[in-house]
C-alpha positions as a printed NumPy array, in Angstrom:
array([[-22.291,  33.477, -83.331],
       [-20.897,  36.841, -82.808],
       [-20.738,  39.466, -85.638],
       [-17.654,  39.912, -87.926],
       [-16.121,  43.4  , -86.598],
       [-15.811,  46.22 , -89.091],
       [-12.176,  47.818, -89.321],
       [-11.893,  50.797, -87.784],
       [ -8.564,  51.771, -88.219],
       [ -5.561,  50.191, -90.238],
       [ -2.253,  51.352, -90.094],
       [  1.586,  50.215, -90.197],
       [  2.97 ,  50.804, -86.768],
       [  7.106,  51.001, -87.351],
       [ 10.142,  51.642, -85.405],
       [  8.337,  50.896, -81.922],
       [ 10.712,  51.587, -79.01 ],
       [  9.788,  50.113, -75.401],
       [ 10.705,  51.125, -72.519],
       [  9.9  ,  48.938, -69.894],
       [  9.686,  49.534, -65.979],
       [  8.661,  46.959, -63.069],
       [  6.016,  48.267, -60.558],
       [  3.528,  48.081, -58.082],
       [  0.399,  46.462, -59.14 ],
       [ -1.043,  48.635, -56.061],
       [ -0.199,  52.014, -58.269],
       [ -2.317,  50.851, -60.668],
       [ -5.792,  49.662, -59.074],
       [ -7.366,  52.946, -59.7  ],
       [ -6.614,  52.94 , -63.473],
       [ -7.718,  49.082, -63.646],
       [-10.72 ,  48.467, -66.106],
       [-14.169,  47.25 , -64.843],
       [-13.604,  43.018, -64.979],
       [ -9.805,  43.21 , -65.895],
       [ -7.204,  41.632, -64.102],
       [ -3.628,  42.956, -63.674],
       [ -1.243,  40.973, -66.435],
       [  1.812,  39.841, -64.844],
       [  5.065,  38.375, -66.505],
       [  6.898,  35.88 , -63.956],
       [  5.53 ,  37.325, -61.098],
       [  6.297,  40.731, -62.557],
       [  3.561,  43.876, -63.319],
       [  4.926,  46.066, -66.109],
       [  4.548,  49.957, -67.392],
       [  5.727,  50.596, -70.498],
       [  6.644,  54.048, -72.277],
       [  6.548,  53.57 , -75.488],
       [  7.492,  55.802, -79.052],
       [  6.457,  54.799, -82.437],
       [  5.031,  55.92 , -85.995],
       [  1.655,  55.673, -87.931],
       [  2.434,  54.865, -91.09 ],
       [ -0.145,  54.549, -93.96 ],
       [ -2.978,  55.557, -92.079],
       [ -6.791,  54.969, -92.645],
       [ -9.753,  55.453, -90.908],
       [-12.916,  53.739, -92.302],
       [-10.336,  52.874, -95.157],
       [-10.344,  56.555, -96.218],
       [ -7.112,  58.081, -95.934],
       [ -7.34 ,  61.637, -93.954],
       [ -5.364,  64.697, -95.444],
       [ -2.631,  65.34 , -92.486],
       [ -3.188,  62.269, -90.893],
       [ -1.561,  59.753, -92.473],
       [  1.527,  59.878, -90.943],
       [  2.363,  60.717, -87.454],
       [  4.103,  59.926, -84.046],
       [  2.25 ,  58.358, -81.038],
       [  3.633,  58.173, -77.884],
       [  1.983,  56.174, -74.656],
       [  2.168,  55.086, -71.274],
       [  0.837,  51.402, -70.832],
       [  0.524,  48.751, -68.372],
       [ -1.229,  45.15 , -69.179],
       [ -4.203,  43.596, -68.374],
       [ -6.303,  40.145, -68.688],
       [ -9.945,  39.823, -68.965],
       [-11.669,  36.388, -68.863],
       [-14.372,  36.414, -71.552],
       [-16.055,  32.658, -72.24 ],
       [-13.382,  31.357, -74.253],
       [-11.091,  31.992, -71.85 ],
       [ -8.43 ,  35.116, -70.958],
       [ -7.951,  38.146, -73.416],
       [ -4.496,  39.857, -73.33 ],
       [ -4.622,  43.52 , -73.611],
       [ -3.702,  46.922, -72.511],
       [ -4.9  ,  49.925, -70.727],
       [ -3.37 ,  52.999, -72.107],
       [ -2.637,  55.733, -68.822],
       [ -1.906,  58.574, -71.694],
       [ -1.394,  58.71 , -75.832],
       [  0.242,  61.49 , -77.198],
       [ -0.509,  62.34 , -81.165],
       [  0.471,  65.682, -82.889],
       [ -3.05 ,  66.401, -84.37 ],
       [ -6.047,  67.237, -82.552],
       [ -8.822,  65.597, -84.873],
       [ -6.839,  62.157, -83.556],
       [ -7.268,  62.76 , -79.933],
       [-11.125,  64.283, -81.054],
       [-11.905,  60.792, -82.569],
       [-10.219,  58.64 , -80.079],
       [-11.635,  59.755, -77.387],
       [-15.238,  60.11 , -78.657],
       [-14.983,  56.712, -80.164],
       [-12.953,  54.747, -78.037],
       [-12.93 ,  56.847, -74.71 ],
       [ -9.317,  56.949, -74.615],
       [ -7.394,  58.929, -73.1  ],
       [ -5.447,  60.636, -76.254],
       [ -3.686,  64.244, -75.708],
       [ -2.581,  66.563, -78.54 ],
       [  1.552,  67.551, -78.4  ],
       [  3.649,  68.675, -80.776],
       [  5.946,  65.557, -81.592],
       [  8.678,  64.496, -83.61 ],
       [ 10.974,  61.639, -84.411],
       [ 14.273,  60.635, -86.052],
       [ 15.681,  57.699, -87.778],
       [ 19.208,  57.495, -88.49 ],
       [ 21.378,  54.468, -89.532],
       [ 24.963,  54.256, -89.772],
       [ 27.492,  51.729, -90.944],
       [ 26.592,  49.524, -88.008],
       [ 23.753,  51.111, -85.761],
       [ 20.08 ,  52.541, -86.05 ],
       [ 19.351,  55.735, -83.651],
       [ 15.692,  55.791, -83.533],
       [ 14.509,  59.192, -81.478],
       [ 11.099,  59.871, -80.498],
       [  9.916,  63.399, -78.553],
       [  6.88 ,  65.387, -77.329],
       [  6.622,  69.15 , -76.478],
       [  4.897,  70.182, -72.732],
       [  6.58 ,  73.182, -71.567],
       [ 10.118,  71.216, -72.751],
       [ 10.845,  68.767, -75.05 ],
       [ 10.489,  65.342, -73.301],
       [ 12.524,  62.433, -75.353],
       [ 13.013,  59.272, -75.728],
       [ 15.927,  57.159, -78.104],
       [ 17.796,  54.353, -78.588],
       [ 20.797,  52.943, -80.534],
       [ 20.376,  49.748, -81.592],
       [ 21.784,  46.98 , -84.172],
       [ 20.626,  47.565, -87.85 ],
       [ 19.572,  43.585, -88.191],
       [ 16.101,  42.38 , -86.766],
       [ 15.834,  38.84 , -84.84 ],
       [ 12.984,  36.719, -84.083],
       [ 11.242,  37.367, -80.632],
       [ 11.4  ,  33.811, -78.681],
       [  8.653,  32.208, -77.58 ],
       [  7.833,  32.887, -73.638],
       [ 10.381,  35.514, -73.1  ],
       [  9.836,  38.75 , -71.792],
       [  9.435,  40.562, -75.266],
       [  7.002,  38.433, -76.592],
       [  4.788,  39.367, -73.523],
       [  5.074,  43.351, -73.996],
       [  4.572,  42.891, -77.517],
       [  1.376,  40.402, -78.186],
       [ -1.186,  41.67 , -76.095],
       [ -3.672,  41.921, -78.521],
       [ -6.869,  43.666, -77.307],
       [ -7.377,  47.364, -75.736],
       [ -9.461,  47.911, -72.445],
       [-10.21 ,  51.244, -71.388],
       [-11.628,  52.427, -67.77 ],
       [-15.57 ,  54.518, -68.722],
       [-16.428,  54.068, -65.215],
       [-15.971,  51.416, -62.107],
       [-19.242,  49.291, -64.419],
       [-18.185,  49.729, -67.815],
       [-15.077,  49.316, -69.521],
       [-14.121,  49.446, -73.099],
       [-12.826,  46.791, -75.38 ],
       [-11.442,  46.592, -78.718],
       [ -9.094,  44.523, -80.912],
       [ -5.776,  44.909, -82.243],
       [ -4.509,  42.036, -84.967],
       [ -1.06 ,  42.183, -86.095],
       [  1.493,  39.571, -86.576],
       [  4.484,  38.683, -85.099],
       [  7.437,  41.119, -84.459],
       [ 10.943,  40.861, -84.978],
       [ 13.15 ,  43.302, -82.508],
       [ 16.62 ,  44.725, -82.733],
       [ 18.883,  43.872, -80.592],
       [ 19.344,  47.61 , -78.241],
       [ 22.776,  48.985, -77.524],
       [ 21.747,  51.971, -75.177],
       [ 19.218,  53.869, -74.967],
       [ 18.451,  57.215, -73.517],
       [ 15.243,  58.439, -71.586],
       [ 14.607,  61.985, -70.846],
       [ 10.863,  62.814, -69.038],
       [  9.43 ,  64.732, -66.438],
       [  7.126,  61.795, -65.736],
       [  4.968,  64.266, -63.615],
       [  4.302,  67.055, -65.513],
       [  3.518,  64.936, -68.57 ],
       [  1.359,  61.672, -66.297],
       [  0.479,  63.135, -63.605],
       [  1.17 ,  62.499, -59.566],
       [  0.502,  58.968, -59.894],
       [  3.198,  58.042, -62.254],
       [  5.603,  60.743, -60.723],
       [  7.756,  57.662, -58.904],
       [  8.518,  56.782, -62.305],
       [ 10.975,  59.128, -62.536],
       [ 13.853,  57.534, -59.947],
       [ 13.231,  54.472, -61.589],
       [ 15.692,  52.773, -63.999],
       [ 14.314,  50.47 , -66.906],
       [ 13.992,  46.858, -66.637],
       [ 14.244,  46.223, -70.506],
       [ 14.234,  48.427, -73.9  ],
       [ 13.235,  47.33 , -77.043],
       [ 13.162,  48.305, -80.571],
       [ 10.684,  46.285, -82.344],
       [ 10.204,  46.811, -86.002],
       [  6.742,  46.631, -86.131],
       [  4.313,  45.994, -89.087],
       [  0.492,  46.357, -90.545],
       [ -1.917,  46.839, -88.161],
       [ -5.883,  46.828, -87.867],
       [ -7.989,  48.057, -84.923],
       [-11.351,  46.63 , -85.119],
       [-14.747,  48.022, -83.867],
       [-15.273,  48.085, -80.045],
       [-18.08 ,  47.038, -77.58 ],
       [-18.73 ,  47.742, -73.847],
       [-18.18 ,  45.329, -71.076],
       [-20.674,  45.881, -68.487],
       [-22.744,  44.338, -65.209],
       [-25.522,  41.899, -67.27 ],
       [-28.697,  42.648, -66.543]])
């Protein structure tokens, strides 16, 4: 019987857009995790940029003066990995983007992720019948992403495209081509509001790198605003050749 994982993290996550882009699975073999698989969605492999808040914040379920509340913002694509019970959804992270450099100390030490510290910000603004919800990160210029949405959540439906961007449940990162990292993510099911427009301004390049530079010419697939909700990120172990 496996140990019961300690908490390492528990937060709300709120206001999550999701910007969502169809690719190559070829752009992303180098980035793929030791003994995960490339997650696709009706044939389709997905990147996602994606803006949200930390909300409530703990670590070790001590609350940390100037780090309770705070934008993220990451590039994502999704993965499988067949453990004995059978597959594991989860994601690899390319980039994550937090204001405050103690985050992207611990997450990277911890989890070996690949965090970088930006000056963010965000906005939330409703009006009589829409929510603007505005997410941006400072290198060189303000990069930004938004969207105007409806103010009423509805349920995600099963099998549909935003069920499968939003329930992947596990994190894998890349340590080397023999090791990879894996941790848990529980939350429950979202609800997502239904997006009127949206608006995405990024010099994919200068803030990912070469490889994610085609992203630039490409148009979204799908946005979504997903409302979001308590979160806990439990301990992690390595994945690794047996012995």
């Amino acid at each position: 019987m496996q140990a019961k994982k300690r908490t390492f993290l528990d937060a709300q996550w709120r206001k999550l857009i999701m910007i969502n882009y169809a690719v190559d699975p070829d752009s992303l073999k180098k980035h793929l995790p030791f003994e995960t698989e490339i997650d696709l969605w009706n044939g389709t492999c997905y990147v996602s940029l994606v803006g949200f808040m930390f909300v409530d914040t703990k670590m070790l379920g001590l609350r940390i003066p100037f780090h309770i509340n705070f934008e993220e913002i990451n590039l994502r694509f999704y993965v499988k990995y067949k453990d004995t019970e059978g597959y594991k959804r989860g994601v690899v992270f390319i980039k994550e983007i937090v204001p405050q450099p103690a985050l992207t100390f611990v997450a990277n030490l911890l989890y070996n992720e690949n965090y970088e510290t930006m000056k963010t910000r965000h906005s939330w603004v409703e009006s009589d019948d829409s929510l603007t919800v505005e997410y941006g990160w400072r290198k060189g210029d303000w990069h930004t992403i938004k969207v105007v949405s409806d103010k009423t959540t509805v349920d995600i439906k099963p099998e549909s495209e935003e069920e499968f961007i939003t329930e992947h449940f596990w994190g894998y990162t890349k340590i080397n081509d023999k090791v990879t990292s894996e941790y848990e993510v529980a939350h429950p099911r979202w609800q997502i509001y239904p997006v009127k427009s949206h608006e995405v301004n990024v010099d994919f390049e200068k803030v990912y790198g070469s490889d994610f530079a085609f992203l630039q010419g490409e148009k979204p697939v799908s946005v979504y605003l997903a409302e979001g909700s308590e979160i806990l990120v439990k301990q992690g172990r390595k994945i690794k050749i047996k012995k």
